[in-house]
N, C-alpha and C positions, 0 to 999 in steps of 0.2 A: 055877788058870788053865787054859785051856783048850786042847784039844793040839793042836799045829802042824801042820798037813800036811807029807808027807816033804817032807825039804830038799834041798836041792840040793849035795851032799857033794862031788863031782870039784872036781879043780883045776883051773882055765882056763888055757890054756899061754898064757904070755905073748907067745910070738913069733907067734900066730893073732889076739891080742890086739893087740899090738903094730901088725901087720899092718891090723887092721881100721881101728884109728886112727888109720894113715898115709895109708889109702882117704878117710876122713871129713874130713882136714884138704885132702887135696887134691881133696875134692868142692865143698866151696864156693865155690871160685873159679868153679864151673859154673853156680853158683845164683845167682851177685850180677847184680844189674843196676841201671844208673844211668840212669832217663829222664825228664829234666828236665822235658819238655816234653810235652803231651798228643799221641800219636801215635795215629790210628783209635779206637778203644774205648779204650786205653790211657791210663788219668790218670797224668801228667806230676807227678813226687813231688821235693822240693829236695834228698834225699839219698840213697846208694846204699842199696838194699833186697836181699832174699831171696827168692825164686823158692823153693816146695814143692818142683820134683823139673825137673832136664833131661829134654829131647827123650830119648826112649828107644825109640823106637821101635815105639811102639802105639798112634800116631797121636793122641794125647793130648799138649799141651804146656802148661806153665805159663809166663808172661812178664811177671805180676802181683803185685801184694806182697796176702798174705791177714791179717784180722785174728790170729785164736788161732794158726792156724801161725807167725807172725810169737815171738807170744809165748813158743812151746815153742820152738822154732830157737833163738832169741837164750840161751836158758837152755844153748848147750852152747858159747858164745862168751865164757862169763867164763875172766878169766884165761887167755887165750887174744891172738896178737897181733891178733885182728879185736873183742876185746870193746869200740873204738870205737862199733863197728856196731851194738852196743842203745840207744844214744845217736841211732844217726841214724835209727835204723828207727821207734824210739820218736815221736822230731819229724816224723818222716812222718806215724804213725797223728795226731797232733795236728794237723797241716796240713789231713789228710782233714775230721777235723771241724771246724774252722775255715771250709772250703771249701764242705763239702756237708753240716752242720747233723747229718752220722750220719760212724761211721767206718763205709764199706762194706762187705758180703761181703770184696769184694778191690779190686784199682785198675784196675779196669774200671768205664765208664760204663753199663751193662745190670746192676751189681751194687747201683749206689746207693740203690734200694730198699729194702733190708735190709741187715742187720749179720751180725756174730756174735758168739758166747758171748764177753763183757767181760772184758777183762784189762787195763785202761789205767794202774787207779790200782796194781797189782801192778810195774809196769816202772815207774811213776814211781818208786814208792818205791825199785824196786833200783836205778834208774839215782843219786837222790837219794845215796843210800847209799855212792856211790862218790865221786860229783863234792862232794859237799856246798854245791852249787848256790843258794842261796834265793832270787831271783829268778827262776831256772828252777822251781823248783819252786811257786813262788807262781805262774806263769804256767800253769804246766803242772796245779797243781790247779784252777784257775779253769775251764781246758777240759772238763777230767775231770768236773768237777762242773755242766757245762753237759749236758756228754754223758750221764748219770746225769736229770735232772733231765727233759730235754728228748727223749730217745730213751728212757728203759730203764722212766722211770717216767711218761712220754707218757701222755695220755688220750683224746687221740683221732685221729684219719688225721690226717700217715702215721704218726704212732708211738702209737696206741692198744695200748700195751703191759700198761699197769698197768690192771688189768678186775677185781680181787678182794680184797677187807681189803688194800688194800695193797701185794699182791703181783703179779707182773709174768709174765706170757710173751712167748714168741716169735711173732714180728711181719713180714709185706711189705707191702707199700704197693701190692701187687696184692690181697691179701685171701686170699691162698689157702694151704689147707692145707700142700699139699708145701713152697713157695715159703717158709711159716713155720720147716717141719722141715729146711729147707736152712739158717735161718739158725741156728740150733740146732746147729750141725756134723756133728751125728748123719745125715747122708742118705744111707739110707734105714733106720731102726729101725723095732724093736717097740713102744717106748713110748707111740705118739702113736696109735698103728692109725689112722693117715693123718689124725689128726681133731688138728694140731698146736697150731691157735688156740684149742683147749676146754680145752687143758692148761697147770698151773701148771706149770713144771718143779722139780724140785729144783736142779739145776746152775744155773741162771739164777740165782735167788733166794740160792743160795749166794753169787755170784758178787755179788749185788747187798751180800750184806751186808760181804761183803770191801772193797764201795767205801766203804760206812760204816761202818767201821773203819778203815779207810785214811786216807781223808779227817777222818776224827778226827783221828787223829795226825797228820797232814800241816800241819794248821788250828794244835793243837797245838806244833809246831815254830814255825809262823809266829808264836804268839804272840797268839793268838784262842781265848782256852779257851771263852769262853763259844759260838762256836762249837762245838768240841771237843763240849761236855756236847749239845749238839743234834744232833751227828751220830750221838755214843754211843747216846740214846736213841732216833733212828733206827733202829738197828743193833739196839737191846734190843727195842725195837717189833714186827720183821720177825721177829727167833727167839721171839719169844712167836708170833704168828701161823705161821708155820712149824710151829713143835708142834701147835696144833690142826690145822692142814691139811694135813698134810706128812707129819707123823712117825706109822707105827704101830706104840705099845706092842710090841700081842700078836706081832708079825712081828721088833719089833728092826730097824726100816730105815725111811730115808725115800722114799717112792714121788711122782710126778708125781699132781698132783689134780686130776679132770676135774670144772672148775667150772662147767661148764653141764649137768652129771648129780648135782652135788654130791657126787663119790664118787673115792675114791682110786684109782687105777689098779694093776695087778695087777701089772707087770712087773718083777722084781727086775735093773735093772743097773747098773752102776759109776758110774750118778750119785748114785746113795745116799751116794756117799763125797765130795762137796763138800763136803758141812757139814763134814766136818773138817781136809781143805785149809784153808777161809777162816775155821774157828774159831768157826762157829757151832754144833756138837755140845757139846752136857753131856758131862762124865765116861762118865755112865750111859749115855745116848746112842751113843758112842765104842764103848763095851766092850760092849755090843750090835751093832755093826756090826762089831767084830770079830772075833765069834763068826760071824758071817754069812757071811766071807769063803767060806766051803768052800762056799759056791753058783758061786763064781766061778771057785773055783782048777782052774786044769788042767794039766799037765804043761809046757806051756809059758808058763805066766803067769796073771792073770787074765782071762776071757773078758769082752765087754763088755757081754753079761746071761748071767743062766743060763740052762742048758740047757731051751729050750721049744718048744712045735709054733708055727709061725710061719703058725695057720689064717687065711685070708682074706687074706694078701699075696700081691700079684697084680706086685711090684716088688720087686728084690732088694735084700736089708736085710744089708747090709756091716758096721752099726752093731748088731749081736747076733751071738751066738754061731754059729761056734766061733772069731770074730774076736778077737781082743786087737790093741790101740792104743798105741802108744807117748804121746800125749798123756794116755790115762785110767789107764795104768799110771802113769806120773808121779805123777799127781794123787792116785791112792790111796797108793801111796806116801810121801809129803810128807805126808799126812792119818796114817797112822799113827806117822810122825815126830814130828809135831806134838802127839800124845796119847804119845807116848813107847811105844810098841810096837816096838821095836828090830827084835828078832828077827825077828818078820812082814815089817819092812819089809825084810831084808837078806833074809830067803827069799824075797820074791816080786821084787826088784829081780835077783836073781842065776839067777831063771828066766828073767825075761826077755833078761838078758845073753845069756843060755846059748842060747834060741830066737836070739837074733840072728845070734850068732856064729857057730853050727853052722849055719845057710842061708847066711852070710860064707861062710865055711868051704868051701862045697861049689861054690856059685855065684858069689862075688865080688860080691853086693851086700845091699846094705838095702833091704827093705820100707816100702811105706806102710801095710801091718798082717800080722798072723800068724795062722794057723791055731794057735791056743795048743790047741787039742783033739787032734789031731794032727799036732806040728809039722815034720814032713819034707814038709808036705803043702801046694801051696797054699791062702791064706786063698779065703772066700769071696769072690765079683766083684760088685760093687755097678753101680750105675749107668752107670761108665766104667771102662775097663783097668784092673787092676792097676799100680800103679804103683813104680820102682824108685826107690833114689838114698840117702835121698831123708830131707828135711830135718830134718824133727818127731823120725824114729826114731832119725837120725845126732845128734841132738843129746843125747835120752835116754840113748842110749847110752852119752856121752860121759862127762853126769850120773854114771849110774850107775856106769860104769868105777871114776870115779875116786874115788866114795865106797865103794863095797862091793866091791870087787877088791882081793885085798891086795896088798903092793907087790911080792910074786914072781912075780905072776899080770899084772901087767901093765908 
């Protein structure tokens, strides 16, 4: 096997620990908001939601519910007495696409144009999981599978999404490049070098295959195998095509593929590690990408690509290094769980504990990312402020606490 990068040996004191997750339980009551009703830009949602990060004073505010932040937030509310709340935020996201045919950027009406990275049928199933629901969830995969069908694998304005074997990218209903790479969450990366509509992603398509697999089993439950075997082969369909377009061999990684050059894009970063979140990586696949990891590893976590010259960006790229992400730490995470990489996963979750805590520690808050390269240091400034609080990372956090802290440590 292949050797670890150093680990992360200290103890975490528990009363800094302690400390931090009295901060986080008593930040979301800052973040919730309940608005029924369409107010200015503001779409009006029938249950209370999640706000990214409070007023903080850098003239930047959130008072919107956002797609994938929705999804990572709600992941630090289980077991918790607000885990109601993936229940109501979840029938929000369903509401939106009921109403506006896309779940939007956010619950702004200047958003509905675009979406973001898909996570719908992942919250179905956990919320499924709990309530053991089957009328909700036969309602709720009917949506899902509207939304898949109709937005992600769309062929033409506004959701000319699906352009290749198959496979799908990122999409606005203005046409434009940046406007794509916003709905992609990554704004502003290296990946796309601003050209975001010529690119397959990897993350997307992961994400797509997670819906067909989900919706297998969903279909599955309800008692529709012959279903089931159509979504399966779906699902087989998309990692066969994936492999030819997606994956290279001789690199060990899967890279974004610019199909109007016909050629695989060059940039190594942590979307390489979808495919094994949603379970589309082979074994071989897996243990190829996790030999990979030491492109990414930096003293404070993983970076969100590796280290490279960022030539001809004329726009600050938040979404590449020397940034790490609480959303993409998760996701690699979860992906090396999921292939049973223990170890990895507990060293790189207990780096990022450690960046967290030690900026806790000094300053009394959470980041919306880190300078995982040098982490006493702020992260790079992307488009807008910096931002505290704040919701995506207090949740990871919380995740990680409680599965890789041992019980002295917090």
């Amino acid at each position: 096997m292949h050797e670890l990068p150093t680990s992360v040996s200290e103890r975490f004191d528990a009363q800094v620990v302690q400390k931090a997750l009295a901060y986080i339980e008593g930040y979301w009551d800052t973040l919730q908001r309940h608005q029924t009703t369409d107010k200015g830009t503001i779409i009006g949602l029938p249950h209370p939601y999640l706000v990214p990060s409070s007023g903080n004073g850098s003239g930047f505010s959130y008072q919107e519910i956002y797609y994938w932040d929705s999804y990572f937030m709600v992941q630090g509310l289980w077991g918790t007495d607000r885990e109601y709340m993936v229940k109501d935020i979840t029938d929000n996201l369903l509401y939106l696409m009921q109403r506006f045919g896309v779940i939007p950027n956010s619950g702004r009406m200047y958003h509905t144009g675009r979406s973001q990275p898909p996570f719908l049928t992942t919250l179905i199933r956990q919320v499924f999981d709990v309530t053991g629901d089957l009328e909700w969830l036969e309602q709720s995969a009917a949506i899902a599978q509207l939304e898949y069908e109709t937005v992600w694998m769309g062929t033409e304005h506004p959701h000319w999404r699906q352009v290749f074997e198959g496979l799908s990218r990122y999409y606005d209903v203005d046409v434009l490049n940046d406007l794509a790479e916003a709905e992609s969450g990554w704004d502003m990366t290296t990946r796309f070098d601003r050209r975001a509509l010529s690119f397959l992603p990897v993350d997307l398509n992961a994400l797509l295959y997670k819906y067909e697999t989900d919706l297998s089993e969903i279909v599955g439950i309800l008692g529709r195998e012959s279903d089931a075997a159509v979504w399966q082969e779906r699902a087989a369909q998309r990692q066969k095509v994936a492999d030819n377009y997606l994956w290279d061999s001789h690199k060990g990684g899967y890279f974004d593929f610019d199909y109007s050059r016909l050629e695989l894009g060059s940039v190594w970063s942590l979307a390489t590690y979808f495919p094994m979140w949603s379970g589309m990586a082979s074994e071989r696949q897996a243990a190829d990408l996790v030999k990979n990891l030491q492109r990414f590893d930096c003293p404070g976590g993983l970076s969100t690509t590796a280290k490279e010259p960022q030539i001809g960006m004329v726009v600050p790229t938040q979404w590449a290094y020397p940034n790490g992400w609480a959303p993409l730490e998760m996701i690699v995470i979860e992906g090396l769980e999921r292939y049973g990489y223990q170890a990895e996963a507990r060293l790189y979750a207990r780096k990022w504990l450690a960046t967290n805590l030690n900026w806790f520690n000094h300053r009394e808050e959470f980041l919306e990312k880190y300078n995982v390269a040098e982490p006493e240091l702020p992260p790079l400034q992307g488009l807008y402020p910096n931002q505290v609080g704040f919701g995506w990372t207090n949740a990871v956090f919380v995740r990680f606490a409680a599965k890789y802290l041992d019980d002295n440590e917090r």
